[in-house]
C-alpha positions as CSV (number, residue, x, y, z in Angstrom):
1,X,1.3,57.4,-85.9
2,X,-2.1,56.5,-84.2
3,X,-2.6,57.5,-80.6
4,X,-5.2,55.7,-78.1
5,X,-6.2,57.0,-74.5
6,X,-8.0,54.0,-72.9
7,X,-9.2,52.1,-70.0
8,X,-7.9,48.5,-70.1
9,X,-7.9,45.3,-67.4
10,X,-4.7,43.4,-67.8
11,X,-6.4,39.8,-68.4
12,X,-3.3,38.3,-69.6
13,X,0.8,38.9,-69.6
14,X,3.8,36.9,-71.9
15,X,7.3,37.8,-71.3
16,X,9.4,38.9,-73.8
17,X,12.6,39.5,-72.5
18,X,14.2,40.2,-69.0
19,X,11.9,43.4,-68.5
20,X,9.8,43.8,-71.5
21,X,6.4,41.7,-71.7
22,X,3.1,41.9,-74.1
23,X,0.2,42.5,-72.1
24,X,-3.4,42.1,-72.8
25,X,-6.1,44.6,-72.1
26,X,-10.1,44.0,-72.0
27,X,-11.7,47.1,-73.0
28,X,-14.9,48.4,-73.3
29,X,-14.1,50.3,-76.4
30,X,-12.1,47.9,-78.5
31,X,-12.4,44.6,-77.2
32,X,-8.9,42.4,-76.9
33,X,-6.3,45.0,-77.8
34,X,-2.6,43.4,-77.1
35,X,0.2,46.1,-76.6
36,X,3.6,45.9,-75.7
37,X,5.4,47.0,-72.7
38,X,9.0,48.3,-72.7
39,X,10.4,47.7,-69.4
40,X,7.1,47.5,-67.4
41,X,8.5,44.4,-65.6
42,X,10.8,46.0,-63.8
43,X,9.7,47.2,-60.4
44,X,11.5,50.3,-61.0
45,X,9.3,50.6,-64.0
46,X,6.8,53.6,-63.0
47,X,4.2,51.6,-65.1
48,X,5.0,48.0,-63.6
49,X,1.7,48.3,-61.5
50,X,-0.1,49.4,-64.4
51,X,0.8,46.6,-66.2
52,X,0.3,43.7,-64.1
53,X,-2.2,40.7,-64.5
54,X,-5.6,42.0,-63.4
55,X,-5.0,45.8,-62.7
56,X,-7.0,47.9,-64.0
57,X,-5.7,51.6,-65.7
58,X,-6.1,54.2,-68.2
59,X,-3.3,53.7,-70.9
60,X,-1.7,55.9,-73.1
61,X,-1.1,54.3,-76.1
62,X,0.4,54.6,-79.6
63,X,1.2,52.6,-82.4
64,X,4.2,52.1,-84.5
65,X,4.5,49.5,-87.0
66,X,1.2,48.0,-86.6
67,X,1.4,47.2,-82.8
68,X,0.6,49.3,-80.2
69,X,3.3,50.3,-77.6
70,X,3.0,51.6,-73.5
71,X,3.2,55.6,-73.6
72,X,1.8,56.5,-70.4
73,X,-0.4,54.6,-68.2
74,X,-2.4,55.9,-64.7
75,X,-2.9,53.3,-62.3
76,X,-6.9,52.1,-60.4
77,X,-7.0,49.5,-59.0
78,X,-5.0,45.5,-59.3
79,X,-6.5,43.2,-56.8
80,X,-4.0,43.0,-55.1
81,X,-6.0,40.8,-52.3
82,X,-5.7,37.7,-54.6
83,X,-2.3,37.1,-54.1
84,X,-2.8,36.4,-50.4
85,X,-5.2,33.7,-51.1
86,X,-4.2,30.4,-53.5
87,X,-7.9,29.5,-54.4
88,X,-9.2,32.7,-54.7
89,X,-6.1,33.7,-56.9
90,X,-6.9,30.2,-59.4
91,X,-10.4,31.2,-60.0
92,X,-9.4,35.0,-60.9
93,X,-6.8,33.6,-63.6
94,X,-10.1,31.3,-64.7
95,X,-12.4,34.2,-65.2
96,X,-9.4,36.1,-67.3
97,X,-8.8,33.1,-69.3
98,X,-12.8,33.0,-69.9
99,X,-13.1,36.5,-70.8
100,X,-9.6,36.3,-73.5
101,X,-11.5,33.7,-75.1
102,X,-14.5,35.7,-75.2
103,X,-13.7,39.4,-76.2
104,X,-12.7,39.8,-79.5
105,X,-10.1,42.4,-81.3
106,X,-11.6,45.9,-82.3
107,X,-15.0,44.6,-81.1
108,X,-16.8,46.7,-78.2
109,X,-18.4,45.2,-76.0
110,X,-18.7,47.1,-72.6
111,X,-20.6,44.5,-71.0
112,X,-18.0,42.1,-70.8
113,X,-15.0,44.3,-69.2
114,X,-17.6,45.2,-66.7
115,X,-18.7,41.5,-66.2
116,X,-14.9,40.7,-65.5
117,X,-14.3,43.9,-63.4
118,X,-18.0,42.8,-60.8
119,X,-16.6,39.3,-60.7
120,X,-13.0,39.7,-59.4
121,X,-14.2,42.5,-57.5
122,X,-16.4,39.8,-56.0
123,X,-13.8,37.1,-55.7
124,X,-11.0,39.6,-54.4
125,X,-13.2,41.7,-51.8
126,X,-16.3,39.3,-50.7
127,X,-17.6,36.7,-48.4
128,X,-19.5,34.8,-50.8
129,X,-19.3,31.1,-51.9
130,X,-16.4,31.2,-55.0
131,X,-18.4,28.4,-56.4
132,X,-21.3,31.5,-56.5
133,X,-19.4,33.4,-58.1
134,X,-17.9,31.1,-60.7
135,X,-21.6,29.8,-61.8
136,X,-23.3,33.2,-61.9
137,X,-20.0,34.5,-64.1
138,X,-20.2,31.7,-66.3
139,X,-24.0,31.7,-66.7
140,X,-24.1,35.5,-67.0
141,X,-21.1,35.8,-69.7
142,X,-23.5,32.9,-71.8
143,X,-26.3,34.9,-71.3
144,X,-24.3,38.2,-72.6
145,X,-23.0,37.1,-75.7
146,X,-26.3,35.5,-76.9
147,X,-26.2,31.9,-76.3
148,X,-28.1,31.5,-73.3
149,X,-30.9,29.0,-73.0
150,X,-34.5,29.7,-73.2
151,X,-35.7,29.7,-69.4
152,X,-39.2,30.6,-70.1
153,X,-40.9,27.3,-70.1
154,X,-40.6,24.0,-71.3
155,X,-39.2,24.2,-74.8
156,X,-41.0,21.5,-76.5
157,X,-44.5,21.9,-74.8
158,X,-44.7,25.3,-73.4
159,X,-45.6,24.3,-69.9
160,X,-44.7,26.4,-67.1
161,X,-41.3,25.5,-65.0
162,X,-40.4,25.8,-61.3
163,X,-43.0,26.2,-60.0
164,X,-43.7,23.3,-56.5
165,X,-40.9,20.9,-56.1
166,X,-40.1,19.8,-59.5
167,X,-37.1,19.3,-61.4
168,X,-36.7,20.2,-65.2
169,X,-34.1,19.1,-67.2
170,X,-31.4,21.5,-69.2
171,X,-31.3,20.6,-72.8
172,X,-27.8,22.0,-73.1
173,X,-27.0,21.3,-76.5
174,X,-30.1,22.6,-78.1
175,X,-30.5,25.7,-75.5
176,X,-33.7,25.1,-74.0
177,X,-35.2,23.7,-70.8
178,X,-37.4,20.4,-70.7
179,X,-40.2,19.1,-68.9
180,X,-40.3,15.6,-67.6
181,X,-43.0,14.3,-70.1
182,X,-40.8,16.1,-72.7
183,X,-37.5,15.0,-71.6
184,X,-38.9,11.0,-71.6
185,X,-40.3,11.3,-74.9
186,X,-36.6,13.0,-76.1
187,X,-35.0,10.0,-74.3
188,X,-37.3,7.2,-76.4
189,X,-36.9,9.2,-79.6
190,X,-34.2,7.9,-81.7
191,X,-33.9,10.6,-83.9
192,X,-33.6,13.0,-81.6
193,X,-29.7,12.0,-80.9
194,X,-28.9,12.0,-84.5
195,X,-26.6,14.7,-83.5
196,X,-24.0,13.8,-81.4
197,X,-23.7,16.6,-79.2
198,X,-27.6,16.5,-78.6
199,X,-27.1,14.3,-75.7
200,X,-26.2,16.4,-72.7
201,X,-29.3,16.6,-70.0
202,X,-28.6,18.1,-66.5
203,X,-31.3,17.7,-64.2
204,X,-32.2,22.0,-63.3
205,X,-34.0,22.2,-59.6
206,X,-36.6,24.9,-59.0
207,X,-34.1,26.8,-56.7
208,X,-31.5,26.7,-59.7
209,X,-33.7,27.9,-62.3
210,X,-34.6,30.8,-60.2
211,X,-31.0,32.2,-59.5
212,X,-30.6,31.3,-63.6
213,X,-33.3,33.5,-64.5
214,X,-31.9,35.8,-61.7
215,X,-28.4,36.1,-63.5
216,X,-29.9,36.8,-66.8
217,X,-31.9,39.2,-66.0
218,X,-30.3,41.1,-63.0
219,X,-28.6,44.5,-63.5
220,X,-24.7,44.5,-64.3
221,X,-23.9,44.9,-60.2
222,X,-26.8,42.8,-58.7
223,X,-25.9,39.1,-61.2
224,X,-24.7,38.0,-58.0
225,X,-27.7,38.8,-55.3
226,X,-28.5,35.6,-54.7
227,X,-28.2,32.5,-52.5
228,X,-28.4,29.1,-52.6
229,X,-28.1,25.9,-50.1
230,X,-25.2,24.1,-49.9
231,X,-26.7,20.7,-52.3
232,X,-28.4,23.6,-54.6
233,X,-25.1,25.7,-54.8
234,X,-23.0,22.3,-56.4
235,X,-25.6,21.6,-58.6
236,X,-25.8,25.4,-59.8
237,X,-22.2,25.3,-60.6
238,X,-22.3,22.1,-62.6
239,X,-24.7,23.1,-64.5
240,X,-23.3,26.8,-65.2
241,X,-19.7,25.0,-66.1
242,X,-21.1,22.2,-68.5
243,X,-23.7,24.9,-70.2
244,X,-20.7,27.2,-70.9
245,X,-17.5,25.1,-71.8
246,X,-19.9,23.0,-74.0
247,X,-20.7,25.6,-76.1
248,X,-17.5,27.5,-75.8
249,X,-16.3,23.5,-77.4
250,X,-13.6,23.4,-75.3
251,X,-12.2,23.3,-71.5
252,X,-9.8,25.7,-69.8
253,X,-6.8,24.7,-67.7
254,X,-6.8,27.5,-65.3
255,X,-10.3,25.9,-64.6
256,X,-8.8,22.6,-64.0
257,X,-5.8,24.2,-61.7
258,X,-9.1,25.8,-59.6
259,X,-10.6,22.7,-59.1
260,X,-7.3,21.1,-57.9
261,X,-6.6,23.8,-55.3
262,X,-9.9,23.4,-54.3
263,X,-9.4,19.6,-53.7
């Protein structure tokens, strides 16, 4: 019988009966571990804070039979701030969706629990713009698991980017940026889109590019210590979205709930 002491944020919960539900922790340690919970639905379960969507606790854990059970559990913190507020609550079940998908079993990967843990911090307990947030956790989760694109210069020619007034382009497909001579000459090349999912160009302003290279590079508590103008700050979030569902290959429908609460 193997026993486990371990930090965990609930990033997702399935019932199993009228009391009893299988949660799913993000930790730093072993990734996506899912364990069950006897009882901890109940609110005169001593654990049922513990064990709710988007708290954070140390748990106690051991495992019987191959799955791991609820022994003991101390209680942190839960965001409890995000169930007074609708939008702010759809974009928290967005970035726990994102990070599920993400985190893998057995796998550490401190970076990402503390990812999650800055942005519904963020989300729960600041002013700033939730679209913000959403881009800089989308672009800085790409940027953590390795598939971020190269920001350093034109990725054909070399050249230097944002610098004056002009745009670049986002090559998203092929992870790299693109300069406007380079971007035409892509555009009249046929073979260029003999791949299929080659095609995808989103025009990058000089104020986007900085808070991209911002987000990549900041320390863990500082990815959002940025701003942007209103017109910048829709454009950011486009392109942080399309770089990382693209790759990811597929969409999320807590995303899409976000976007309808947010008319």
């Amino acid at each position: 019988m193997e026993e486990l002491e371990i930090g965990g944020l609930v990033i997702r919960e399935t019932k199993t009966g009228d009391a009893d539900k299988i949660v799913t922790l993000l930790t730093a340690e072993r990734g996506r571990i899912s364990v069950s919970g006897k009882g901890v639905s109940s609110l005169r379960s001593k654990y049922a804070a513990s064990a709710r969507l988007f708290s954070y606790s140390t748990f106690l854990l051991r495992k019987t039979n191959r799955y791991w059970y609820i022994r003991d559990a101390f209680y942190i913190d839960s965001f409890t701030e995000l169930g007074e507020d609708l939008e702010k609550l759809s974009l928290a079940n967005y970035v726990a969706e994102a990070a599920y998908e993400v985190a893998r079993e057995e796998f550490e990967n401190p970076a990402l629990l503390s990812l999650t843990l800055n942005t519904l911090y963020a989300v729960a307990r600041t002013s700033l713009p939730l679209e913000q947030i959403r881009g800089a956790f989308e672009f800085r989760m790409a940027a953590q698991e390795g598939f971020a694109p190269d920001l350093s210069a034109c990725g054909v020619c070399g050249a230097p980017l944002g610098l004056g007034n002009e745009d670049c382009t986002l090559d998203v497909m092929n992870g790299r940026l693109l300069c406007r001579k380079c971007r035409a000459a892509a555009e009249n090349d046929p073979a260029y889109y003999e791949n299929e999912t080659a095609k995808i160009f989103i025009r990058v302003s000089p104020p986007v590019l900085a808070a991209l290279r911002f987000i990549a590079a900041a320390p863990p508590k500082k990815f959002l210590s940025f701003s942007l103008g209103k017109e910048e700050l829709s454009l950011f979030s486009v392109v942080c979205e399309r770089y990382l569902l693209n790759h990811l290959e597929h969409g999320f429908s807590s995303l899409e709930y976000y976007k309808k609460i947010r008319g």
